[in-house]
BAVEXTI-88609 format. One record per residue: x, y, z of N, C-alpha, C in turn; residue in three letters. Coordinates in steps of 0.001 Angstrom, whole numbers, padded with zeros to 6 digits, always signed. Example, Ala and Ser with C-alpha at 12.3 -4.5 7.8 and 13.67 -1.06 7.14 Angstrom:
2
+013190-005690+007800+012300-004500+007800+013200-003300+007800Ala +012850-002250+007080+013670-001060+007140+012900+000030+007870Ser 
//
This chain:
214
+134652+126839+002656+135776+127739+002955+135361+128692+004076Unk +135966+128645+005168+135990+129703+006084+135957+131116+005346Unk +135097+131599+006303+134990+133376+006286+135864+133870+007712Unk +136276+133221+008347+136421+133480+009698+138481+133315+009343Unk +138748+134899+009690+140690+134622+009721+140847+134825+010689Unk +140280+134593+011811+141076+133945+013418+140037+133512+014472Unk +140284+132770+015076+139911+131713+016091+138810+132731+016920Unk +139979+133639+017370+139239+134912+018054+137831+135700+017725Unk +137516+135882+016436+136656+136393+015649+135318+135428+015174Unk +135872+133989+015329+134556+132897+015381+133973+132879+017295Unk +135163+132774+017959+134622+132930+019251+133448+133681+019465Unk +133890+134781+018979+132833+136273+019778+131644+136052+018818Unk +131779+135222+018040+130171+134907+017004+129592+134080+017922Unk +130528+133061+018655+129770+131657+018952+129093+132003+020262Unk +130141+133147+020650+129088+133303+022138+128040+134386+022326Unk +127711+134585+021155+126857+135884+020755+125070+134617+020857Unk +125766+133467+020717+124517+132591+020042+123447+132746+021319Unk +122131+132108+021128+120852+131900+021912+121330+131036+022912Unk +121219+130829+024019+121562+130294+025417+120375+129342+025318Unk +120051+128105+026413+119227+127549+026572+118157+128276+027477Unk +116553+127888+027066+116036+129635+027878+115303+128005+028846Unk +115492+127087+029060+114693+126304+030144+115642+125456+030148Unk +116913+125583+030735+118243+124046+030935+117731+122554+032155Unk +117800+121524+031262+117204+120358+031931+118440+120119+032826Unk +118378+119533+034226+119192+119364+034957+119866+117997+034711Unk +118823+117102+034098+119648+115255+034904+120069+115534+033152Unk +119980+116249+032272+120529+116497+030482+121692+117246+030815Unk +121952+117520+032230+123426+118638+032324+123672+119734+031268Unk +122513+120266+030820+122275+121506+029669+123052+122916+030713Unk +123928+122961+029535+124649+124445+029310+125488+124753+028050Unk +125572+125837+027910+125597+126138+026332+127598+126312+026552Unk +127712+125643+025558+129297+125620+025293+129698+127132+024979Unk +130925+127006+025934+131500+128598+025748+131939+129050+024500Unk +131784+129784+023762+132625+130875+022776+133727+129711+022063Unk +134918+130500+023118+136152+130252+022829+136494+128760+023035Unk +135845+127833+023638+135998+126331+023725+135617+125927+022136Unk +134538+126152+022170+133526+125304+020547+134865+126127+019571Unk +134682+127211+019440+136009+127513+018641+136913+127263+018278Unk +137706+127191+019637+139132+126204+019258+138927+124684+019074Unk +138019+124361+019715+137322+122613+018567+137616+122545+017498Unk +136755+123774+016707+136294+123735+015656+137551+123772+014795Unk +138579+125476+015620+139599+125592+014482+140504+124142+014485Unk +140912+123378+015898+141984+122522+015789+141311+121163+014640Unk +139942+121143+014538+139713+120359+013430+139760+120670+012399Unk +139633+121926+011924+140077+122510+010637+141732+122348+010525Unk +141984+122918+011182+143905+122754+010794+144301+121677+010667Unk +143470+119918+011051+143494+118936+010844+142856+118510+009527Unk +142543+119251+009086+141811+118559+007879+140527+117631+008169Unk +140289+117972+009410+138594+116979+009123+137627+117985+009470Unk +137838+119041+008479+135936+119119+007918+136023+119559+006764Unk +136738+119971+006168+136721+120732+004706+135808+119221+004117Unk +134219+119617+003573+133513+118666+002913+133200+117267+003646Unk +133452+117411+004691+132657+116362+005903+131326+116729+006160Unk +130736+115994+006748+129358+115889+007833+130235+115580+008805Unk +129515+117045+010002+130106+116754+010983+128612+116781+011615Unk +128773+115329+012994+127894+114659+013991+127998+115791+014900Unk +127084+116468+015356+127114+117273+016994+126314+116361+017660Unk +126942+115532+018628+125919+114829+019362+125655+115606+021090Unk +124418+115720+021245+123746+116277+022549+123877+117725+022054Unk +123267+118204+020650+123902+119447+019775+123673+120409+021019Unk +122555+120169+021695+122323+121408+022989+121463+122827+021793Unk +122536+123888+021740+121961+124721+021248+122728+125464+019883Unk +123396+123855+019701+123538+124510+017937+125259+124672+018554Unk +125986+125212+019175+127216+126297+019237+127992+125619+018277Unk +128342+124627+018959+129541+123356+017954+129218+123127+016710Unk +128156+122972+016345+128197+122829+015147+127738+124417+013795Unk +127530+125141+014975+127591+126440+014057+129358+126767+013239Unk +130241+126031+014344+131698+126220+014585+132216+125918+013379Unk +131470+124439+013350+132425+123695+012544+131546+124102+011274Unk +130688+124257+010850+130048+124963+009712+131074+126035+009246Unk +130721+126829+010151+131879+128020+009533+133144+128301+009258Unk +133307+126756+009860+135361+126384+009027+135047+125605+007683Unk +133834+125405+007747+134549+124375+006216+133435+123325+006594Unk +133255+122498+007181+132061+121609+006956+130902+121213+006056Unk +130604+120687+004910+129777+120957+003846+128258+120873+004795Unk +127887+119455+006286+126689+119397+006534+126721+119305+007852Unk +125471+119545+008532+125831+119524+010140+124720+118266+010470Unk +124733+117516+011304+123336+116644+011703+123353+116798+013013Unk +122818+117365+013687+122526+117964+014952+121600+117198+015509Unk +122065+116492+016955+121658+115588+017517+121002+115811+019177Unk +119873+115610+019109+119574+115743+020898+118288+115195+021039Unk +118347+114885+022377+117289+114314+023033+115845+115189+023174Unk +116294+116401+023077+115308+117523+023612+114951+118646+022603Unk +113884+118513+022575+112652+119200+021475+113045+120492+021505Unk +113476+121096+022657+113195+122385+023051+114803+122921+022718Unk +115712+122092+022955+117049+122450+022552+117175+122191+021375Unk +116362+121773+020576+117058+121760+019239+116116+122747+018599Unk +114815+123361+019201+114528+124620+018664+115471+125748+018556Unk +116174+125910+019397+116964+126733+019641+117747+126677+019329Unk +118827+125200+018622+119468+125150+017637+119139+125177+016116Unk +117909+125132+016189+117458+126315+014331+117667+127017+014387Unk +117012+128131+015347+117339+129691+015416+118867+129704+015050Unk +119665+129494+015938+121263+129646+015931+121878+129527+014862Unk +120987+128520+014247+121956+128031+012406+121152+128239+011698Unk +120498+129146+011952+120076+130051+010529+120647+130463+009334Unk +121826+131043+009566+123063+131013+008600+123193+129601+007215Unk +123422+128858+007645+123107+127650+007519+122152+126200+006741Unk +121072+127283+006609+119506+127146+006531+119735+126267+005144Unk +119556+124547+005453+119866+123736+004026+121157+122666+003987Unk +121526+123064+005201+122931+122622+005268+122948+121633+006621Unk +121755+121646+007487+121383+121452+009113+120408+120277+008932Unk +120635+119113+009365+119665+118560+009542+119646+118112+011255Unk +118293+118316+011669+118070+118554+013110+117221+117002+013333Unk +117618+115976+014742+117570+114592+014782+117294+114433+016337Unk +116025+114444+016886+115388+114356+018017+115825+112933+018185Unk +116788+112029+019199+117285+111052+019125+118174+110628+020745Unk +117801+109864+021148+119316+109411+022138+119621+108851+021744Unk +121079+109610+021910+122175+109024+021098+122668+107804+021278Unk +122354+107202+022592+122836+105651+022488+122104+104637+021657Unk +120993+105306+020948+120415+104321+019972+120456+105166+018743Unk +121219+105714+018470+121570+106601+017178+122352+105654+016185Unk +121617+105675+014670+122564+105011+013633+122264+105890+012427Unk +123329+105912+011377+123122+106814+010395+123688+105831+009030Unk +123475+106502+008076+124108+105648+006743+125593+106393+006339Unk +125795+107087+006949+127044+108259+006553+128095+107415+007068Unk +129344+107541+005410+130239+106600+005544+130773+107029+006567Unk +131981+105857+007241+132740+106537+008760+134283+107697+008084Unk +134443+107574+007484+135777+108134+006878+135073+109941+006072Unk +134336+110134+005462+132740+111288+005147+132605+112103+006382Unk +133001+111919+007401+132177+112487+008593+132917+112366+009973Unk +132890+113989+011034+133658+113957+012234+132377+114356+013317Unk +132828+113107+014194+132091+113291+015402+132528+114952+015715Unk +132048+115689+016264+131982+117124+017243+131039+116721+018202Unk +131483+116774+019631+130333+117115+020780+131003+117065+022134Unk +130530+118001+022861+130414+118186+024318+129246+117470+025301Unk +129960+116063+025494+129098+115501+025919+128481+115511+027895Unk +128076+115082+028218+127296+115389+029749+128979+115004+030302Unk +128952+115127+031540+130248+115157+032352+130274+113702+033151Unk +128574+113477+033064+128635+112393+033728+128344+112368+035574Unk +127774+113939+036058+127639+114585+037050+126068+113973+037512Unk +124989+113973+036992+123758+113775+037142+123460+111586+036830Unk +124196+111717+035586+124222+110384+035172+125651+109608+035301Unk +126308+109080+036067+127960+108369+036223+127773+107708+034924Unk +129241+108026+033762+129498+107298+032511+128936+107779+031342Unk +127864+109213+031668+127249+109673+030440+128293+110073+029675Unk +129548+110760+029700+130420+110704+028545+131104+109472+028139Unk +131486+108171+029140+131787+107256+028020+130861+106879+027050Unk +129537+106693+027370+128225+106623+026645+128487+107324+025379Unk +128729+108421+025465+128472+109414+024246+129708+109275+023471Unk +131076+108742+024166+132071+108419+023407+132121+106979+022409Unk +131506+106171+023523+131432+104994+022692+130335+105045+021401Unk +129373+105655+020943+128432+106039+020117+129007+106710+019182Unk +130075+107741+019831+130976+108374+018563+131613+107866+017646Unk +132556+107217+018418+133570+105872+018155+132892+104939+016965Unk +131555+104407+017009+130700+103836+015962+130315+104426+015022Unk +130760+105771+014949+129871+106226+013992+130488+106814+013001Unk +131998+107886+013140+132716+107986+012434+133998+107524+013181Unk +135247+107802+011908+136696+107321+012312+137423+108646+012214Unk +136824+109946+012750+137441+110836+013840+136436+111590+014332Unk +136778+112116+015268+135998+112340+016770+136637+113387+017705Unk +136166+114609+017662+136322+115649+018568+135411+115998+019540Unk +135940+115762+020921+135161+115555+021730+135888+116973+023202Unk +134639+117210+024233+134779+118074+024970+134832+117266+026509Unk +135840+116892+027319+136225+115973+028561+136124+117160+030161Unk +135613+116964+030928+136083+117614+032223+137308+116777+032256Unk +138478+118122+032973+139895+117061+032845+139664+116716+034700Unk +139749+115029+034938+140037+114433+035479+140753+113518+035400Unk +142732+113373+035662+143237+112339+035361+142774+111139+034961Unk +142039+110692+036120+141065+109110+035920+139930+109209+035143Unk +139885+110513+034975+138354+110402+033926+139339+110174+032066Unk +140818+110540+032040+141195+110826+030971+141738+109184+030531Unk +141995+108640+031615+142899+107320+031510+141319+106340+030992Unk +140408+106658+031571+139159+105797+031167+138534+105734+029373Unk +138787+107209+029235+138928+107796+027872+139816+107420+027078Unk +140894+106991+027332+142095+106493+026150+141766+105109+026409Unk +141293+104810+027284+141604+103214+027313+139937+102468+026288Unk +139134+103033+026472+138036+103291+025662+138205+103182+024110Unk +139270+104249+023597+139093+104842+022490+140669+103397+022095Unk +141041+103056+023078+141933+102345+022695+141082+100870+022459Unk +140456+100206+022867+139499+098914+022804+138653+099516+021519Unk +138510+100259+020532+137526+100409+019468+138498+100464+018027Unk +140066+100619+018782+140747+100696+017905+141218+102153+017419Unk +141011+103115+018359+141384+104315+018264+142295+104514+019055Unk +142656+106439+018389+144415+106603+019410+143671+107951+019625Unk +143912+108057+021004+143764+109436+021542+144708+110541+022090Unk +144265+111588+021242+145050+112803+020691+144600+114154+022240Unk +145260+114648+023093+144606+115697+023738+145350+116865+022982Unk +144463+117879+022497+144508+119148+021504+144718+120367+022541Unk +144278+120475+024067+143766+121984+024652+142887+121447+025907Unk +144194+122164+026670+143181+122209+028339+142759+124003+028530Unk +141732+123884+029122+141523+125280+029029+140054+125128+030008Unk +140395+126579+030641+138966+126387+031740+138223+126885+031259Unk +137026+126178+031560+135246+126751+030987+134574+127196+032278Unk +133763+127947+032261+133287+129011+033249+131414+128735+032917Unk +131183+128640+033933+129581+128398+033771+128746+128927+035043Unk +127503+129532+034565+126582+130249+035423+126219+129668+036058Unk +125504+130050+037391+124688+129258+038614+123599+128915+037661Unk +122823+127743+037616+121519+127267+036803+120818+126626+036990Unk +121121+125534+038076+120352+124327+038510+120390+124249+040111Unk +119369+123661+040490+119642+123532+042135+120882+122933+043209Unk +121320+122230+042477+122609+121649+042982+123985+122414+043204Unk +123732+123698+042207+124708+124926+042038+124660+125507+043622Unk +125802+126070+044042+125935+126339+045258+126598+127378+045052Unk +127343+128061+044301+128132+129139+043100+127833+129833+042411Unk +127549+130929+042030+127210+131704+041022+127919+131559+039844Unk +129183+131357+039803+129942+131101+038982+130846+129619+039167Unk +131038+129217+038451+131336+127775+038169+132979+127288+037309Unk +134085+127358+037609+135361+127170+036918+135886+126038+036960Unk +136379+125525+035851+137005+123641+035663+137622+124267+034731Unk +138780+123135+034415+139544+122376+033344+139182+121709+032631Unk +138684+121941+031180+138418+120414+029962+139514+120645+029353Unk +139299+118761+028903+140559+118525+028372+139665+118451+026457Unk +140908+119318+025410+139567+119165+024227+140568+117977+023473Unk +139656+116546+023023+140813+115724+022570+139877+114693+021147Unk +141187+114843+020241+140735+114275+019042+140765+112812+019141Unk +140022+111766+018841+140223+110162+018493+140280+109808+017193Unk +141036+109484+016644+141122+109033+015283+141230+107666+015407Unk +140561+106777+014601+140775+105611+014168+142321+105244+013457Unk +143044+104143+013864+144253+103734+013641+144368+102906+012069Unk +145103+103596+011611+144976+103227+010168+144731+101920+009959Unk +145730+100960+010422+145712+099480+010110+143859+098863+010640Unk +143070+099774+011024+141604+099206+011455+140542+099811+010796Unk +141417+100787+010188+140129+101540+008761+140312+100339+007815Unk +138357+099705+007741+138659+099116+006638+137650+099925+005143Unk 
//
């Protein structure tokens, strides 16, 4: 059961969290904003997928998303990343938590779990695909396998969105867009030419199509 009575009031927790203190560049590490992981979190709560789910954070980064969805209702978190050093920093963050977190040094394209698919919601903000071309279909198609719903974080690019439904449509899923909303990010890596950094993500649910849940 949530402690949290508005969207607004989990935000200003989520962006209170530990930042990445060494961000890998070709890992496209930056810590999900506040108010993005938030409204994730709440539009999956008002959906009914986490009250007593395991929710997947894949590329957890530094915990944010899945602190989110913890604090709506989620019974377990399994926090997923490639990097030793980011998932230190996602203990610290889910401290709260402490019993409820299991932390999974892993790339995710060779990630498998025993957790039924219907038990459990993908959550993650995956790479943009900026350093690596296709790292978010990558991370979508891995989702897609793992449970049968899936909240995921998109840079909105028309053609990046049509690649995304058509994806989630070949696995047997229907894709839901929940919230466009711009995310704002610090100068951090050498390629940054900006101090400040502004886009459009698109935040969008995939659910598996009933007639293919078996």
């Amino acid at each position: 059961m949530s402690v949290f009575r508005s969207l607004k009031d989990l935000a200003v927790v989520l962006e209170k969290l530990k930042d990445f203190d060494r961000p890998v560049e070709v890992l496209e590490q930056y810590r999900t904003p506040g108010g993005i992981a938030a409204t994730l979190a709440w539009e999956a709560m008002l959906r009914g997928d986490l009250e007593g789910r395991v929710v997947i954070d894949l590329g957890c980064g530094t915990g944010v998303i899945a602190y989110g969805f913890l604090a709506l209702g989620a019974r377990q978190a399994v926090c997923v990343d490639v990097d030793w050093r980011a998932l230190g920093i996602a203990r610290e963050n889910l401290r709260d938590f402490e019993g409820f977190v299991e932390l999974v040094a892993a790339d995710v394209r060779y990630l498998h779990t025993a957790i039924p698919k219907d038990a459990c919601t993908v959550a993650m903000n995956p790479p943009f695909g900026v350093k690596r071309r296709g790292a978010d279909l990558e991370f979508l198609r891995v989702a897609l396998g793992l449970c049968n719903t899936v909240y995921s974080i998109h840079k909105y690019v028309p053609r990046s969105m049509e690649l995304l439904e058509s994806t989630a449509r070949s696995y047997g899923f229907r894709a839901t867009p929940l919230a466009r909303l711009w995310m704002t990010i610090k100068q951090r890596f050498k390629h940054h030419r900006r101090r400040i950094y502004r886009f459009e993500v698109e935040l969008i649910r995939f659910v598996k199509e009933r007639s293919e849940v078996g």
